[in-house]
C-alpha atoms as one frame of an Amber mdcrd trajectory, in Angstrom:
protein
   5.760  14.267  45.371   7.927  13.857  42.302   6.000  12.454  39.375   8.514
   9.313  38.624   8.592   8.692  43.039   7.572   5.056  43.220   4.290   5.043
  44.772   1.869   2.141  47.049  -1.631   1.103  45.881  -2.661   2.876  49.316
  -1.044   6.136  48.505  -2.282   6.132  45.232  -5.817   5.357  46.393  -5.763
   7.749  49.256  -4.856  10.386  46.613  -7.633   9.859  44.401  -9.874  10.228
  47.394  -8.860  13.366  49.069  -8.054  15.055  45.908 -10.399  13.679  43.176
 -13.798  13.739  43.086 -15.794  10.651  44.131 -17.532  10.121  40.734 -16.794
   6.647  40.269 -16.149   3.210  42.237 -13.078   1.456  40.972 -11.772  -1.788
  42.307  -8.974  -1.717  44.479  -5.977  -2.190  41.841  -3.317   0.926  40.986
  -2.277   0.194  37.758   0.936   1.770  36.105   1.503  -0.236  32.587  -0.293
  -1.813  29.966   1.033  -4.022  26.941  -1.396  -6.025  25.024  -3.990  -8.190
  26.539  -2.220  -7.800  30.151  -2.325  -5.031  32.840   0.203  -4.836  35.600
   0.038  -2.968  39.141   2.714  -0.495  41.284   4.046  -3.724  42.710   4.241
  -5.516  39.628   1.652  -8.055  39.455   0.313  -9.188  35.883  -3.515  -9.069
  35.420  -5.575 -10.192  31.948  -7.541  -7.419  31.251 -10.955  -8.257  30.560
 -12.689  -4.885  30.455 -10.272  -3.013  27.816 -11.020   0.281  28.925 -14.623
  -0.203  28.277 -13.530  -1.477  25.352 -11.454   1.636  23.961  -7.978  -0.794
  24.246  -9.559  -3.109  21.607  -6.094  -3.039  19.859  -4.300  -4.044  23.532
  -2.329  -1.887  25.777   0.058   0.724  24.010   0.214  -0.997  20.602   3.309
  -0.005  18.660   1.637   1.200  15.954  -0.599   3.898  17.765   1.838   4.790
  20.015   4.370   5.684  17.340   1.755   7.357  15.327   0.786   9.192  18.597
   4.137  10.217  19.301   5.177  11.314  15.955   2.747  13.349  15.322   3.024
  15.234  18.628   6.360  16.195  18.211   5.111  18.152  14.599   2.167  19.754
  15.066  -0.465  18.906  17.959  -2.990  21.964  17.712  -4.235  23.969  15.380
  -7.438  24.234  16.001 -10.645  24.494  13.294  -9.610  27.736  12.316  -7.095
  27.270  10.078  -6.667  23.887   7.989  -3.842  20.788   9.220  -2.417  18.213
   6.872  -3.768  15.463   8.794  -7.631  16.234   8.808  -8.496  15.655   5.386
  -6.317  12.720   5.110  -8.399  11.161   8.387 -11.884  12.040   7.361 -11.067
  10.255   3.645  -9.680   7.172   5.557 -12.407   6.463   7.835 -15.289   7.385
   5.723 -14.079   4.760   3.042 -13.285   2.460   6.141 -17.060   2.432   7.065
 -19.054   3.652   3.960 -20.240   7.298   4.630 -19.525  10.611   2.923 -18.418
  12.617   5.384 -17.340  12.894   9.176 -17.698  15.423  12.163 -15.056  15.059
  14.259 -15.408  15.203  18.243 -13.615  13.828  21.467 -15.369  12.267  23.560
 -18.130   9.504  23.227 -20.698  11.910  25.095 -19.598  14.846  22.552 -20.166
  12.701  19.669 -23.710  11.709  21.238 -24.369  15.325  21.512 -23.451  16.014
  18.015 -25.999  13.154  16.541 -28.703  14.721  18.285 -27.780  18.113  16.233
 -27.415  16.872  13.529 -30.919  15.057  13.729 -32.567  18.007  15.197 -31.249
  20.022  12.810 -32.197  17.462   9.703 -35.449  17.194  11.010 -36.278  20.597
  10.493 -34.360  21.794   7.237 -35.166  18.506   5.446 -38.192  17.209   6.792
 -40.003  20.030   7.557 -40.823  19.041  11.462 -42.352  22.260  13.032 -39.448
  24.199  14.870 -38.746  22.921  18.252 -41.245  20.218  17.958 -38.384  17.029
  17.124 -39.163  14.495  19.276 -36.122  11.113  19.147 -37.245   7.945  20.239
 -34.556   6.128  22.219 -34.743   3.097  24.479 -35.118   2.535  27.757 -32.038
   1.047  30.210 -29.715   3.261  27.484 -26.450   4.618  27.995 -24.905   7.014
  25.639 -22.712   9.220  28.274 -23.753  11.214  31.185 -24.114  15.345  30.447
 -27.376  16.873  31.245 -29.089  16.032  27.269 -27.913  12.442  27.903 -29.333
  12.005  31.317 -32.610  13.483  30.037 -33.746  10.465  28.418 -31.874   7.800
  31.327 -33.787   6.204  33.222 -30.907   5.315  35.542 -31.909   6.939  39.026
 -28.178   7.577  40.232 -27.452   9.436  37.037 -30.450  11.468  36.628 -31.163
  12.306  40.417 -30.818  15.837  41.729 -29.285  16.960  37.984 -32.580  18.515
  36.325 -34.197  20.458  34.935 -33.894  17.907  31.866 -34.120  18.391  28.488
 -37.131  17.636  25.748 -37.861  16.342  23.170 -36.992  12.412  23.414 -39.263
   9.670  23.633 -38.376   6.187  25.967 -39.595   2.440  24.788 -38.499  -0.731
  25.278 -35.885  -2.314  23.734 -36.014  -4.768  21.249 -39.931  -3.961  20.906
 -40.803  -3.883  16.976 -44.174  -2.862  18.054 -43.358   0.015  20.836 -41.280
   1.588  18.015 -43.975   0.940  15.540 -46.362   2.670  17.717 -44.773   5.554
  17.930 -43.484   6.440  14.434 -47.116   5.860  13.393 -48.760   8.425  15.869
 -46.185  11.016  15.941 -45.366  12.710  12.830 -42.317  14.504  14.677 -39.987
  11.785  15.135 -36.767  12.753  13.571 -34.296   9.962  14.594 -34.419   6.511
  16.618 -31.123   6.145  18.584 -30.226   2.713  20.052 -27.328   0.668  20.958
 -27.244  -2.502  18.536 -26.197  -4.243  21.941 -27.133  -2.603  24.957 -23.422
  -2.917  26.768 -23.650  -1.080  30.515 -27.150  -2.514  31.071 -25.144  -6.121
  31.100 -24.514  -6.541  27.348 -28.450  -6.745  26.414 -28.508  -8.271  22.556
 -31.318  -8.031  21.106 -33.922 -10.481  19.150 -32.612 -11.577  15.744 -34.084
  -8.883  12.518 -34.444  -6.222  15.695 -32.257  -3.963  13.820 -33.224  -5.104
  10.474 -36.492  -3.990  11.142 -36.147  -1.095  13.204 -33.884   0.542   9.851
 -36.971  -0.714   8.039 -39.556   1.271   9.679 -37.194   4.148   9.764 -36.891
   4.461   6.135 -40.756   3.753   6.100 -41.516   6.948   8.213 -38.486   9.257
   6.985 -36.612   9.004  10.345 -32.958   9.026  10.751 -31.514   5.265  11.930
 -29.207   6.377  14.679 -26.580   3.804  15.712 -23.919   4.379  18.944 -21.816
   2.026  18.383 -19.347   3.819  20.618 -18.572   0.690  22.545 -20.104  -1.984
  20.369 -17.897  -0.821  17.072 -14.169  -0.966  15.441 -14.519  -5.567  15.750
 -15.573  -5.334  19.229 -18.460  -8.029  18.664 -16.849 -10.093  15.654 -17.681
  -7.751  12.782 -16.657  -3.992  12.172 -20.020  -2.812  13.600 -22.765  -4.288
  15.329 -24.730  -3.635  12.971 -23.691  -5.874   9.687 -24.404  -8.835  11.372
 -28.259  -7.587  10.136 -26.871  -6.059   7.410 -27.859  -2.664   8.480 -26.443
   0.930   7.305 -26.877   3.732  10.044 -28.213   6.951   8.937 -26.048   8.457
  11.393 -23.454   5.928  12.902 -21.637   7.289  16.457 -17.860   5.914  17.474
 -15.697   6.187  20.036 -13.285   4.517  22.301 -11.241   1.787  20.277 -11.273
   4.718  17.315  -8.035   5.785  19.187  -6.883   2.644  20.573  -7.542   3.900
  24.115  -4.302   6.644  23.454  -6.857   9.387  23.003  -9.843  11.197  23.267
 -11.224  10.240  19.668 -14.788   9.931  19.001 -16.590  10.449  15.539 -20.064
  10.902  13.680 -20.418   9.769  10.222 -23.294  10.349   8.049 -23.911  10.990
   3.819 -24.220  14.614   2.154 -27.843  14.932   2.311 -27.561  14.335   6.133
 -24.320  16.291   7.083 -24.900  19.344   4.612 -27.034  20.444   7.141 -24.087
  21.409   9.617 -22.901  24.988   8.694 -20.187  27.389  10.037 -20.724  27.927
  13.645 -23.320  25.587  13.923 -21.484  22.945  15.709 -17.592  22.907  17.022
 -15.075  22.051  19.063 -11.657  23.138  19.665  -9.341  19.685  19.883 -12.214
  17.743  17.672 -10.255  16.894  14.295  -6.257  17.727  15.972  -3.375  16.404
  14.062  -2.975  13.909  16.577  -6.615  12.599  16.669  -6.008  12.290  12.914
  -2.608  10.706  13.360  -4.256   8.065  15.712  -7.212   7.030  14.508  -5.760
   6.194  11.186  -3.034   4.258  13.118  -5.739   2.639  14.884  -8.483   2.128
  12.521  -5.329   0.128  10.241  -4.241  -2.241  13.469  -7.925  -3.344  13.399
  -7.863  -4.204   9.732  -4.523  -5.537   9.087  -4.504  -7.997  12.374  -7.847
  -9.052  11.538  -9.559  -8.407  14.875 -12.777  -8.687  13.739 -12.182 -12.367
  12.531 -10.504 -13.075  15.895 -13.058 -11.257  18.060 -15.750 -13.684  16.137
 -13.668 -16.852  16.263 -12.729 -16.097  20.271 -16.350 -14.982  21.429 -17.719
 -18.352  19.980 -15.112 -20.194  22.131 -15.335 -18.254  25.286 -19.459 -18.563
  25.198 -18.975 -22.428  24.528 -16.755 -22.710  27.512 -19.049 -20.822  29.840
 -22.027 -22.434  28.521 -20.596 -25.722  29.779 -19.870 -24.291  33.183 -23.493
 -22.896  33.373 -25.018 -26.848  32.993 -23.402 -27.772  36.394 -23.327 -24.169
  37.804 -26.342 -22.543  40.793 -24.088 -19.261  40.387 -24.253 -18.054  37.071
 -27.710 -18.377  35.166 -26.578 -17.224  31.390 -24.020 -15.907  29.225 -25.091
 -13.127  26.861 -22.884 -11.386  23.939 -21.450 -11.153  20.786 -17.807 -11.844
  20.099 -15.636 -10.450  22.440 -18.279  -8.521  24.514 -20.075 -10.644  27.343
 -21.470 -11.036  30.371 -22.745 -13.426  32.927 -25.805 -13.224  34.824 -25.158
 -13.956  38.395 -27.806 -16.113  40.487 -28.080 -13.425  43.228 -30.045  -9.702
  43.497 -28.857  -6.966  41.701 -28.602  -5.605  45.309 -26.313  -8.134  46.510
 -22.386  -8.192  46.826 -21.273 -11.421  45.085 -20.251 -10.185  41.805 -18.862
  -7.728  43.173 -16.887 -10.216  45.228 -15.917 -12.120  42.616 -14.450  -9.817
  40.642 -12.442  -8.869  43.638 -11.145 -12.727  43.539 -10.262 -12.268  40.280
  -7.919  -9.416  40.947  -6.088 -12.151  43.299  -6.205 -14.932  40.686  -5.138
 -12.205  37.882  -7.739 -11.017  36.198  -9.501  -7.681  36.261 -13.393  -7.214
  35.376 -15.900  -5.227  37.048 -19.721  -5.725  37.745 -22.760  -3.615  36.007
 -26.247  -3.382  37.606 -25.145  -5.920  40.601 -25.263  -9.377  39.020 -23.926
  -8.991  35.950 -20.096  -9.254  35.467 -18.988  -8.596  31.872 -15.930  -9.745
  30.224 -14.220  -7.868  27.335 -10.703  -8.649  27.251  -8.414  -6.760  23.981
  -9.162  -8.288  20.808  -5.662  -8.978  20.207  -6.179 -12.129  22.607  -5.144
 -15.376  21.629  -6.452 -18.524  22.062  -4.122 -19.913  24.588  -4.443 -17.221
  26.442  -8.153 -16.996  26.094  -7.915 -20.464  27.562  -6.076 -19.404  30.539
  -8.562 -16.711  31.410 -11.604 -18.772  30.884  -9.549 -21.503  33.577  -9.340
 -18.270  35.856 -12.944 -17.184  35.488 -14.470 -20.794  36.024 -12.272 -21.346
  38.786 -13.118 -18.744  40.447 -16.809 -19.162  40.348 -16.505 -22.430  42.022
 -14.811 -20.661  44.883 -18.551 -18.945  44.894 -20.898 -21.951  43.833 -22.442
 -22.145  47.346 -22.338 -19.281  48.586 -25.478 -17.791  46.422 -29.032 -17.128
  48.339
């Protein structure tokens, strides 16, 4: 089949499934262009895109910016890789570590990689700087995490899909609940080993879990108290998604080692990043840690690009302003609503609890009614639908999607157990 032969959302389907591997579960739309906040399929319907990617299109759908910076720079120089210098490194690493307040930056691909790389680099801290006992770090994380899906990550899931059938896992990390003061407490005072805590300052793919107000505040606080690394992945929570640059400022908190992704490319390309000060990063040596396309021209090229739509169109501002709309709106639904139970989130990242079993089918089902009404979400953990449209949205059209979702859900109001 030519590449430019106008295809059917069947054929494209039954491609994916005899040919691709059966990893994930999409909903039944073939998309084939993106600009801004909207989506359109092979037979050119218009959706509202309220999952961005998993909120890598933060900037919207092929912004001009990106793209240009994306496709200038691939026509000079795409790959050099880390053995010889580029002109576009340096000038990247300097941007985004003034951007968000660090000294220096390892550059990586993927989210997973980057999640990887944090554990290194604590691992490796711990010993050289703290003096744990070789191969005795222990990292506290939480429990309903997710920070990717190789075999380190899946270690400390405690997602039964993901981890089943995949071991032996790895050791060396510690699960307690999140948003518990006291579980983390507990441990940094009976286990001299800890290096790092990593946590999500919003817990996104468990269904947008935010935590209690000072959680963060005080989870840096005993941190610094016991000499343990403050790990944030803000991978998806980062770069305005929730109303301020990170997550983490709305407690006023400074990572010891801070983890992006996703919207640091726009959604044009793998991009993901760890940031952390001298005393931290001096610890990563020649041939320690590496990666071919980690730190490419292009990367470079369109993160910058990225990282400058994000400041000069003031997402952050709009993400705040919008999210406090949009949770107003719903909240108003909710008081005359059996279907939905709550609305959790920070700006532009929410999610609805729906009044059914996590093993039921309705939110699935209604996200398939909002593909016919125009507007594409998807559920996590069976009764939770989250909504995370581009933060480039406006308010009329954040309107019009908020008129979609709430009619919709009527369509569903008795048809809950």
């Amino acid at each position: 089949m030519a590449v430019l032969e106008q295809t059917t959302s069947q054929k494209a389907i039954n491609l994916e499934n005899k040919y691709g591997a059966h990893n994930y579960h999409p909903l039944p739309v073939v998309l084939n262009r993106g600009e801004g906040v909207y989506v359109w399929d092979v037979d050119g319907k218009r959706y509202y895109d309220f999952l961005s990617a998993y909120s890598a299109v933060n900037q919207g759908h092929c912004h001009p910016k990106i793209v240009k910076a994306l496709k200038n720079q691939s026509e000079i120089l795409a790959l050099t890789s880390r053995a010889f210098y580029n002109d576009m490194l340096g000038k990247y690493e300097k941007f985004a570590c003034e951007y968000f307040g660090f000294d220096k930056l390892l550059p990586m691909n993927s989210g997973a990689e980057a999640v990887e790389t944090a554990i290194k680099l604590c691992r490796r801290w711990g010993y050289e700087k703290k003096g744990i006992v070789e191969n005795k770090a222990d990292i506290i994380v939480c429990k309903n995490n997710f920070h990717g899906r190789t075999t380190t990550i899946i270690s400390f899931s405690n997602d039964p899909i993901a981890r089943k059938n995949f071991g032996p896992f790895t050791d060396g990390f510690i699960k307690i609940e999140y948003d518990s003061i006291e579980a983390l407490r507990s441990e940094l005072e009976s286990n001299k080993n800890v290096a790092g805590f990593l946590v999500e300052p919003i817990q996104g793919e468990a269904g947008v879990i935010v935590p209690s107000e000072g959680y963060l505040k005080r989870a840096k606080a005993l941190c610094e108290e016991h000499n343990v690394l403050f790990i944030a992945d803000e991978i998806q929570t980062g770069i305005a998604r929730t109303g301020k640059l990170l997550a983490v400022h709305y407690e006023g908190v400074s990572p010891d080692i801070l983890i992006l992704g996703k919207a640091l490319s726009g959604g044009a390309y793998p991009i993901s990043a760890v940031f952390a000060n001298d005393e931290i990063m001096e610890v990563i040596q020649p041939g320690t840690h590496g990666s071919t396309f980690g730190g490419n021209p292009i990367a470079a090229a369109v993160a910058i690009a990225s990282l400058e739509v994000v400041r000069d169109e003031n997402l952050s501002d709009n993400a705040y302003r919008l999210g406090e709309i949009f949770r107003r709106e719903i909240n108003t639904f909710i008081e005359n609503s059996n279907l939905v139970l709550k609305i959790r989130g920070k700006g532009l990242l929410n999610a609805i609890v729906i009044n059914d079993s996590e093993e039921s089918e309705t939110a699935w089902n209604i996200c398939l009614k909002l593909i016919d009404n125009g507007l594409l979400a998807k559920p996590t953990h069976g009764n939770i639908i989250r909504f995370a449209p581009p933060l480039v949205i406006n308010e009329e059209q954040l309107f019009e999607c908020i008129s979609i979702i709430t009619n919709t859900l009527r369509e569903f109001e008795n048809l809950t157990l």
